[in-house]
C-alpha positions in Angstrom: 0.0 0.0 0.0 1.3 3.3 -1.0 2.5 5.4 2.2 2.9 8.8 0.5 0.3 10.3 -1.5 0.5 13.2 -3.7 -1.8 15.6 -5.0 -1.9 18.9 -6.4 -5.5 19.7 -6.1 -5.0 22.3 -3.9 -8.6 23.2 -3.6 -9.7 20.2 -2.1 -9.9 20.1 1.5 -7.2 17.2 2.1 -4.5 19.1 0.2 -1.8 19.9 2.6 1.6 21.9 1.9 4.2 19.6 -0.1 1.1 18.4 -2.3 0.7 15.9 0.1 -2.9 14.1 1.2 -3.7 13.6 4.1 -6.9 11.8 3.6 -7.3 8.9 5.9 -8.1 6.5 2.6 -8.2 7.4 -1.4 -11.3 5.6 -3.5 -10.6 6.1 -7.3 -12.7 5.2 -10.5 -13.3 4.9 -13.5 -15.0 7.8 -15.1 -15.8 6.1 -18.4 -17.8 3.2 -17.5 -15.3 1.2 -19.0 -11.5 -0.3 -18.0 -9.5 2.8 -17.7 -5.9 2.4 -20.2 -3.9 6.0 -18.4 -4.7 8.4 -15.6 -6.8 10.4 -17.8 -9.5 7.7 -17.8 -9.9 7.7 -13.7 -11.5 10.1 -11.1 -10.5 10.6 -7.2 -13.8 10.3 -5.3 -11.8 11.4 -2.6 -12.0 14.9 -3.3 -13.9 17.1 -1.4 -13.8 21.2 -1.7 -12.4 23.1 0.7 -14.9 25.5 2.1 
């Protein structure tokens, strides 16, 4: 299981400093009903806004 994970999204409310997320668990999808083939073809329903 990955230890470190990074994200960039810094408007969503897990985003800390040193793109790091700090998120106690990451759930990612497909976002084309179909087997994804690169990054491009997934979604983090992780994400929430910050507020």
């Amino acid at each position: 299981m990955a230890r470190d994970v990074l994200c960039e999204v810094n408007s969503c409310k897990y985003w800390a400093p040193g793109n790091e997320c700090h998120a106690k668990s990451i759930y990612v999808v497909n976002n084309r009903n179909k087997q994804a083939t690169d990054s491009a073809e997934t979604d983090c329903k992780t994400f929430e806004p910050k507020l």
